[in-house]
C-alpha positions as CSV (number, residue, x, y, z in Angstrom):
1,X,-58.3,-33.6,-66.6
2,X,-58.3,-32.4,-62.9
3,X,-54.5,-33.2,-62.6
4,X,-53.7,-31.6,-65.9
5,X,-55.4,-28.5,-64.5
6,X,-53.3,-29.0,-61.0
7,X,-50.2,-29.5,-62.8
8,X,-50.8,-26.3,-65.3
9,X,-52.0,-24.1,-62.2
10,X,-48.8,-25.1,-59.9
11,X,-46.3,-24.5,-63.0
12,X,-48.1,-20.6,-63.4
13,X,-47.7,-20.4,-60.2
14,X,-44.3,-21.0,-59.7
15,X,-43.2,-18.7,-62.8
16,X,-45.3,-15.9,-61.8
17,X,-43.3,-16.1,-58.5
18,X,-39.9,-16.6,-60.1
19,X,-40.5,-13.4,-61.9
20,X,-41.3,-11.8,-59.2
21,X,-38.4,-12.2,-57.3
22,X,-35.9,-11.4,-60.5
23,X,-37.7,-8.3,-60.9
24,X,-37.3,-7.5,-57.0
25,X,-33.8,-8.4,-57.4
26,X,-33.1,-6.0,-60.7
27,X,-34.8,-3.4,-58.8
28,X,-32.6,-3.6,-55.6
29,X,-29.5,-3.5,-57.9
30,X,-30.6,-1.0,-59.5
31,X,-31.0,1.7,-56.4
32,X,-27.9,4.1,-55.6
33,X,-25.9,2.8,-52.5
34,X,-25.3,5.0,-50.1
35,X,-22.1,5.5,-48.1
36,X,-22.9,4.3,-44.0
37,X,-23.7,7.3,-42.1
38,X,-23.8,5.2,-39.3
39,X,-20.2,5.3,-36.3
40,X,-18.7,2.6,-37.2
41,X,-18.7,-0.5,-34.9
42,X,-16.3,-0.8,-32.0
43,X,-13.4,-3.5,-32.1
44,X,-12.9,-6.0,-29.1
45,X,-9.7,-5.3,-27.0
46,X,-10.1,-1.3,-28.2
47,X,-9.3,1.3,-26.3
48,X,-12.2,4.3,-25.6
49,X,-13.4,7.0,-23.6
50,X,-16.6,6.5,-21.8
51,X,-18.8,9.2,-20.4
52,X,-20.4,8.5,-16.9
53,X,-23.6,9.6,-15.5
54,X,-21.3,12.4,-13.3
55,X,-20.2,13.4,-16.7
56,X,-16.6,13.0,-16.1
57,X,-14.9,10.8,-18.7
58,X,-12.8,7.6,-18.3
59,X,-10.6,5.3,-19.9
60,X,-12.0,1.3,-20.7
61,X,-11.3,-1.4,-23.1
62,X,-14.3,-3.2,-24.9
63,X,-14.4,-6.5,-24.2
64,X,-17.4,-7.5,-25.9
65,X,-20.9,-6.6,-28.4
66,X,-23.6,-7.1,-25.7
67,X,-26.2,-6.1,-27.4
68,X,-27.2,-4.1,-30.8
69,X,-26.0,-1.3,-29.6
70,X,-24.6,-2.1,-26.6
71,X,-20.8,-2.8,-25.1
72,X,-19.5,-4.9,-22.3
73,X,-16.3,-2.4,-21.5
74,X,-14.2,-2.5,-18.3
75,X,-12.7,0.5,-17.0
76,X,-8.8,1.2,-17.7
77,X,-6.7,0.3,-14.2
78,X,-9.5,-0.9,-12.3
79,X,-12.1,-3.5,-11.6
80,X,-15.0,-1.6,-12.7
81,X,-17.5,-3.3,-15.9
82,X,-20.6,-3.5,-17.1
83,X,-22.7,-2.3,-20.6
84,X,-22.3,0.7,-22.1
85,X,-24.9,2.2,-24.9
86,X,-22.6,2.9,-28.3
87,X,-23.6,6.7,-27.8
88,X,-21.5,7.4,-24.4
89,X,-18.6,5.6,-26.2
90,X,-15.5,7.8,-27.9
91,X,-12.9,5.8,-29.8
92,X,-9.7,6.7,-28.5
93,X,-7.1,7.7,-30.8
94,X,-3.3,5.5,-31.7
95,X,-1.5,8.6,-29.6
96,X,-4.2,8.7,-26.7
97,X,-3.6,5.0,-25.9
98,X,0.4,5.1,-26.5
99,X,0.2,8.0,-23.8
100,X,-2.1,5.8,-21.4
101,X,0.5,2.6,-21.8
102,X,3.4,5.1,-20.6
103,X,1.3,6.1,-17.7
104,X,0.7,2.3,-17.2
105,X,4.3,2.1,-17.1
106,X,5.0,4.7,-15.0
C-alpha cells in the first residue's frame, strides 16, 4: 500500500509539473515580440570610431568581444589597444573606411 501511494504521489507530481511548463510555454508564445531597441553588436575585423577620454575621436578596428559590453579594438595606423565600453564606439560607415584605405595608400 505505501508504494502504491509513492508511485501515485510521484506520477501527480510529475503531471502537475508538466502542465506547468506547457502553460509557461503557451504563455511566452503568446506575448508580442518586440523589435531590439538595443545597437546592434559590433563585428570582428570592423572598422569604428572611438572617442578618447580627451574627446577627440580616432580610427580602430575591433579585434575582439571582451566582455558583455566591452571591445578589444586597436587603433587604426598605430600600436595602440586595449577595451573599449560599446558606448564610446561609432560604427564607421562603407565610404568612411574606403576613404581611410586611400589614405592608407597614400
Amino acid at each position: 500500500m505505501k508504494h502504491l501511494k509513492l508511485i501515485l504521489t510521484t506520477l501527480l507530481l510529475v503531471f502537475l509539473t508538466a502542465q506547468v511548463s506547457l502553460a509557461q510555454k503557451k504563455n511566452y508564445k503568446s506575448k508580442p515580440q518586440k523589435e531590439s531597441t538595443k545597437p546592434k553588436a559590433f563585428h570582428v575585423h570592423q572598422h569604428v570610431m572611438v572617442t578618447m577620454k580627451d574627446g577627440s575621436q580616432v580610427e580602430a578596428v575591433v579585434h575582439s568581444h571582451f566582455s558583455k559590453k566591452k571591445y578589444w579594438v586597436r587603433q587604426w595606423h598605430s600600436g595602440r589597444e586595449g577595451a573599449v565600453k560599446e558606448k564610446y564606439i561609432r560604427a564607421l560607415s562603407d565610404d568612411e573606411v574606403a576613404e581611410l584605405k586611400k589614405g592608407k595608400k597614400k
